[in-house]
N, CA, C and O atoms as a DFTB+ gen file, in Angstrom:
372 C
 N C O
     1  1       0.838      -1.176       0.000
     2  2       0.000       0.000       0.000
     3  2       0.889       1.248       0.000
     4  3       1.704       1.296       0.921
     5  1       0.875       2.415      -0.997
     6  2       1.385       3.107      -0.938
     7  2       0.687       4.713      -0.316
     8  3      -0.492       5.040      -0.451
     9  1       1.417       5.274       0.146
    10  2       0.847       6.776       0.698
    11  2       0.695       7.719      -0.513
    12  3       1.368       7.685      -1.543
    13  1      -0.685       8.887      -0.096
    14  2      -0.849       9.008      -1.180
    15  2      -0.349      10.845      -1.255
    16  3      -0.865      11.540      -2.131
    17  1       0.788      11.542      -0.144
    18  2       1.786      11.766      -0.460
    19  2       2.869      12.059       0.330
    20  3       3.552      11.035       0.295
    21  1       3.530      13.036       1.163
    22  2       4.800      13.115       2.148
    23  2       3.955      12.746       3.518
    24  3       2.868      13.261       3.783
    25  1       4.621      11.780       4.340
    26  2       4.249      12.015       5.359
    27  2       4.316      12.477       6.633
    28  3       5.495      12.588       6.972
    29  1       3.290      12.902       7.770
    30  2       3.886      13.901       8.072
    31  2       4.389      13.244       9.406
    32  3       4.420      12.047       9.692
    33  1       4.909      14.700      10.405
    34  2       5.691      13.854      11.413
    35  2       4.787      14.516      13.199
    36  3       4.288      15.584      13.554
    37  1       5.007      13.126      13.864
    38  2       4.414      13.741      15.228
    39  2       5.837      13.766      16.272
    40  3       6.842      13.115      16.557
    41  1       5.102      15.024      16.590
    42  2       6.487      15.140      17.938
    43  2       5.403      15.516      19.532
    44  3       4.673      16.465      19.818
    45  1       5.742      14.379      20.185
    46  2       4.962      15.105      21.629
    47  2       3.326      14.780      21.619
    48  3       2.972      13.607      21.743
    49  1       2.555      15.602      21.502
    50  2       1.174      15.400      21.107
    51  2       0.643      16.276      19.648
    52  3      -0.546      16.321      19.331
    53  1       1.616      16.866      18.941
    54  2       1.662      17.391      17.685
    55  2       1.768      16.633      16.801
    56  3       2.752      15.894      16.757
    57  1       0.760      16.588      15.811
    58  2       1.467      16.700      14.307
    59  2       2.333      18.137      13.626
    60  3       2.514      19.292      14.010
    61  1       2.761      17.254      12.308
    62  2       3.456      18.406      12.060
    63  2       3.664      17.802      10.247
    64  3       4.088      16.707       9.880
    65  1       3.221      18.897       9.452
    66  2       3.485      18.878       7.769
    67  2       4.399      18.371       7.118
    68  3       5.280      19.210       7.304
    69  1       4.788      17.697       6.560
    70  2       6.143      17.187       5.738
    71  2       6.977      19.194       5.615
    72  3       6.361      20.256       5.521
    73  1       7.972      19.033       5.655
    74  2       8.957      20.347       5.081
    75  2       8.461      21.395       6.357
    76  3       8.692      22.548       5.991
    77  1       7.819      21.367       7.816
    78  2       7.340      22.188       8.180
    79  2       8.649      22.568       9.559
    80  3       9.372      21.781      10.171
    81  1       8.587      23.344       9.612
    82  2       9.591      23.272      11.008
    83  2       9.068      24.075      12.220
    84  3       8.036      24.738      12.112
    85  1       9.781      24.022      13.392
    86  2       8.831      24.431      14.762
    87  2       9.984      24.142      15.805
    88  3      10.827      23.264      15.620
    89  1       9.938      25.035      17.020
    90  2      10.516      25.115      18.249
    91  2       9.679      24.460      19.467
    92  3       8.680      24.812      20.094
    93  1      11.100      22.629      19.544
    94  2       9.983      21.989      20.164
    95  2       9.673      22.935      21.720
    96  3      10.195      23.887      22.300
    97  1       8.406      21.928      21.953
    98  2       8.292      22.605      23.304
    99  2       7.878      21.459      24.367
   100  3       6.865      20.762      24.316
   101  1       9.015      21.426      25.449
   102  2       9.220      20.487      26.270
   103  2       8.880      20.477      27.385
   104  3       9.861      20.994      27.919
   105  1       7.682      20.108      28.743
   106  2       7.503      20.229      29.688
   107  2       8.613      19.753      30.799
   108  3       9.363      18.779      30.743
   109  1       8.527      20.406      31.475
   110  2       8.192      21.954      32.223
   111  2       9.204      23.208      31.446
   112  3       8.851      24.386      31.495
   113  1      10.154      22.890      30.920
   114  2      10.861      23.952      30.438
   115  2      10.260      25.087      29.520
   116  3      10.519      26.289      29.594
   117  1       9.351      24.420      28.587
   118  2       8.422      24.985      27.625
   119  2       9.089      24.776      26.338
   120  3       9.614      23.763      25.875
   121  1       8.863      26.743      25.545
   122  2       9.156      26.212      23.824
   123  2      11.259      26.450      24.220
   124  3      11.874      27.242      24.934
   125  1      11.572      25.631      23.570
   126  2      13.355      25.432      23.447
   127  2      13.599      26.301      22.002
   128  3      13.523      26.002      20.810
   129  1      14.000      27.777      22.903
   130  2      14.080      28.524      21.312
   131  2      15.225      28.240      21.012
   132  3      15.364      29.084      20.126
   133  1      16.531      27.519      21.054
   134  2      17.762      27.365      20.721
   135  2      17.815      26.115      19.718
   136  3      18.817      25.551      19.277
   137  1      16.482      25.840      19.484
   138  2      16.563      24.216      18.736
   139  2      15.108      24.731      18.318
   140  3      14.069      25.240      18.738
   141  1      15.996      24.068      16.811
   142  2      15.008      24.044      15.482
   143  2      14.855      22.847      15.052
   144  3      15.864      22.193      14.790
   145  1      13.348      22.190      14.852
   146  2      13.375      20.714      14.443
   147  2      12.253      20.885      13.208
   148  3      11.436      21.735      12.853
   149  1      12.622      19.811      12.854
   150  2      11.591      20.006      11.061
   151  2      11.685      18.593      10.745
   152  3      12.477      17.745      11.158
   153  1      10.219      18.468       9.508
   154  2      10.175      16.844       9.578
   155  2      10.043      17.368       8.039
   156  3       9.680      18.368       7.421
   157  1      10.699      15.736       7.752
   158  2      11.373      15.512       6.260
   159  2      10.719      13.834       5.891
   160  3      11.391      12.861       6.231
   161  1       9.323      13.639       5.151
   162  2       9.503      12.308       5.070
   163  2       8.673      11.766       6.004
   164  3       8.237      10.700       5.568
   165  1       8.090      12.115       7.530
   166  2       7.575      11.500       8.243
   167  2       8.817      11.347       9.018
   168  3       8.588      10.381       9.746
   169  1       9.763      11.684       9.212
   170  2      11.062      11.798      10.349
   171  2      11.096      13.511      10.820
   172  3      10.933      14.512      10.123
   173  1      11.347      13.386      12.129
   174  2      11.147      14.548      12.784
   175  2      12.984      14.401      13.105
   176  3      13.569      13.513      13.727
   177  1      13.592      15.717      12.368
   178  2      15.163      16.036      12.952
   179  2      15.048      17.304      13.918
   180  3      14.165      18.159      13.996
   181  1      15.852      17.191      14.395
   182  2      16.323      18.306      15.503
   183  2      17.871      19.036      15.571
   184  3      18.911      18.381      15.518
   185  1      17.838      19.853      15.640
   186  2      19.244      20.732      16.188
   187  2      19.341      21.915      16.645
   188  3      18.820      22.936      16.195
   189  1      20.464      21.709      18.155
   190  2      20.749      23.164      18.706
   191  2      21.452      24.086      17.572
   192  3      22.244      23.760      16.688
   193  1      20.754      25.667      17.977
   194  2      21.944      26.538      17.047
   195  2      23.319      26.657      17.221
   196  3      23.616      27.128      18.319
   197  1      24.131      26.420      16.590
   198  2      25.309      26.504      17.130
   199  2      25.970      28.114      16.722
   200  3      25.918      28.819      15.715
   201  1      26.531      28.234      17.935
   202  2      26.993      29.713      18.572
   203  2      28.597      29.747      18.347
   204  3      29.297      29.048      19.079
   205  1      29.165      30.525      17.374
   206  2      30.214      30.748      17.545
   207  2      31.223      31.437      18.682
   208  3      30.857      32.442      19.292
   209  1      32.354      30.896      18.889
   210  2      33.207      30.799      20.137
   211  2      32.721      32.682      20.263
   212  3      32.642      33.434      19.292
   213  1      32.436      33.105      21.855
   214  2      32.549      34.448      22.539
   215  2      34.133      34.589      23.141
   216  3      34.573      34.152      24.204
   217  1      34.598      35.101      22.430
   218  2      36.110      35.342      22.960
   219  2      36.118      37.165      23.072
   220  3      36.617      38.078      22.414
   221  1      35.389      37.065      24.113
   222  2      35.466      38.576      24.703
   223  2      36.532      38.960      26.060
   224  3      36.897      38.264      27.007
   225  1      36.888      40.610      25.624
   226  2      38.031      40.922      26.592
   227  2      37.098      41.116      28.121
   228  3      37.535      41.007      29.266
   229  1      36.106      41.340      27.809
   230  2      34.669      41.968      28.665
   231  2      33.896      40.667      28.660
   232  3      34.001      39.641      27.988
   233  1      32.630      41.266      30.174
   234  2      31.972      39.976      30.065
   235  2      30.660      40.155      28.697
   236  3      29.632      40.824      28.591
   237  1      31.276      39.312      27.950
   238  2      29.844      39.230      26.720
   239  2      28.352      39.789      27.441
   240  3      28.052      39.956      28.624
   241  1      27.500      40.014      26.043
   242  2      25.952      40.274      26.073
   243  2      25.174      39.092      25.818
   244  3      25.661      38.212      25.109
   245  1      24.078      38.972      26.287
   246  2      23.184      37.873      26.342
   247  2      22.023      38.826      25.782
   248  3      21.079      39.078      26.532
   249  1      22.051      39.240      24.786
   250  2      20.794      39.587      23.873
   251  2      20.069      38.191      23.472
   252  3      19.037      37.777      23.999
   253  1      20.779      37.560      22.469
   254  2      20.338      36.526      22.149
   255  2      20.417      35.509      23.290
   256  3      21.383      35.480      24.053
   257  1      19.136      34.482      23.407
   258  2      19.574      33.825      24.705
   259  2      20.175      32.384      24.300
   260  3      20.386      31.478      25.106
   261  1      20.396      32.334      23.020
   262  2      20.960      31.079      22.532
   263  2      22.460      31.103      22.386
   264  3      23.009      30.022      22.598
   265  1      23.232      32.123      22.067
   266  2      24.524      32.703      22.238
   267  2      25.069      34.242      22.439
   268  3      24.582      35.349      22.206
   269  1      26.461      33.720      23.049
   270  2      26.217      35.196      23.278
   271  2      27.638      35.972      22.419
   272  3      28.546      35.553      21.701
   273  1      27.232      37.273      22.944
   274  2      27.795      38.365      22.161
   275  2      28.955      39.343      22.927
   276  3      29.034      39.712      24.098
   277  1      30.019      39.656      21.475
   278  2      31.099      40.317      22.886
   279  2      30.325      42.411      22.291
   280  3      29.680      42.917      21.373
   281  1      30.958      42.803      23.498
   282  2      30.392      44.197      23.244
   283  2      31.190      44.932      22.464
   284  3      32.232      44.377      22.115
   285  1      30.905      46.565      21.906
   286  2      32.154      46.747      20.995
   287  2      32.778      47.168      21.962
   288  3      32.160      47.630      22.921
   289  1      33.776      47.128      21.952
   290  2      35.132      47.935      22.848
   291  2      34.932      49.863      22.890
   292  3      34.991      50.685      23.804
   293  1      34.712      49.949      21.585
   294  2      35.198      51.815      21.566
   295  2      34.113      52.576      21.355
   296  3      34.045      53.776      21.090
   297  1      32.971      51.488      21.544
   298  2      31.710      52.355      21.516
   299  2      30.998      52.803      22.521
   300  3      31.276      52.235      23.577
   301  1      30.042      53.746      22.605
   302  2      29.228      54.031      24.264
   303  2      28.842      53.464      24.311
   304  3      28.762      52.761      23.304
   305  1      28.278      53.150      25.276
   306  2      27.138      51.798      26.261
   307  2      25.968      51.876      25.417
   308  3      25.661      50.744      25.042
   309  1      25.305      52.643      25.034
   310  2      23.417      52.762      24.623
   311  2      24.407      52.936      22.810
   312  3      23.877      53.981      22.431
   313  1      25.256      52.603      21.828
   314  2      25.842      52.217      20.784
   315  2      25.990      51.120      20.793
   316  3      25.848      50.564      19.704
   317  1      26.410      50.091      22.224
   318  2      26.738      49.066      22.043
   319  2      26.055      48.115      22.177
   320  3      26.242      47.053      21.583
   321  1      24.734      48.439      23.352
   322  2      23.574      47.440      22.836
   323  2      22.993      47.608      21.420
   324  3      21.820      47.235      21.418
   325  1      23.453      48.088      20.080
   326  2      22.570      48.447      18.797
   327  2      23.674      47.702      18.181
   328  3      23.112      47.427      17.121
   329  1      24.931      47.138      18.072
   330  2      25.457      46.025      17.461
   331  2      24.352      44.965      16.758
   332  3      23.237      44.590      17.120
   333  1      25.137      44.675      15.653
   334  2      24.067      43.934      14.953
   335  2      24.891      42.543      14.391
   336  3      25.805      42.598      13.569
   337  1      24.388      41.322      14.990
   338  2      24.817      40.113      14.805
   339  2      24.197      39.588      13.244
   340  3      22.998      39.802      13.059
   341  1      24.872      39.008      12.285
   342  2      24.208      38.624      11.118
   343  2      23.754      36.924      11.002
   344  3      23.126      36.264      10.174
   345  1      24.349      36.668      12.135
   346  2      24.509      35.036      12.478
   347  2      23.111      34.549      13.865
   348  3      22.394      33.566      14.052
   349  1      23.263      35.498      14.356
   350  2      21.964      35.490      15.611
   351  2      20.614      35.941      14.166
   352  3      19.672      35.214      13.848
   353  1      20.878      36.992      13.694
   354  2      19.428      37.182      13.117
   355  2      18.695      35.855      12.224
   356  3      17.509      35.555      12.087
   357  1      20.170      35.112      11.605
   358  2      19.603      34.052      11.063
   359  2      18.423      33.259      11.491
   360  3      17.665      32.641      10.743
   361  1      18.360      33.348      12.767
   362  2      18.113      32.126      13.464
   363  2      16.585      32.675      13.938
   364  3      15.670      31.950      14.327
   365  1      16.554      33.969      13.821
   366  2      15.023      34.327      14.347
   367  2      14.142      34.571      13.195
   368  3      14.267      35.497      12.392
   369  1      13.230      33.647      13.187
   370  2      12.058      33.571      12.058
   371  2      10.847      33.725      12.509
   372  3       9.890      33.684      11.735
């Protein structure tokens, strides 16, 4: 018997669309915004974002709460929270 087309995937008490993706959400912790999972096929994959190394002279920013960020050095304080990550924005959809 064949399906009559992608099938889709359950995670938890969800379904979920072939090609669809979603931030699972795990009791008691809730939704896990650092992990993106998507089903391909009727298989549900998962992965954390991965955060490139913070090699700050200062203690880094935690804007993003999935990785964090070093501050600029030679800028004012209310300049340096307006830094703009191109690698964090990826990740927010």
């Amino acid at each position: 018997m064949q399906a009559d087309g992608p099938r889709a995937c359950r995670f938890g008490r969800r379904w979920y669309l072939n090609n669809e993706s979603w931030h699972p959400s795990v009791p008691p912790f809730g939704e896990m915004k650092c992990i993106l999972c998507w089903c391909v096929a009727g298989e549900t994959h998962c992965q954390r974002q991965e955060c490139p190394p913070a090699a700050c002279s200062g203690p880094p920013r935690r804007d993003n709460p999935c990785c964090a960020k070093c501050r600029a050095p030679d800028a004012p304080p209310d300049v340096r929270e307006k830094v703009h990550d191109a690698r964090a924005e990826a990740w927010s959809r």
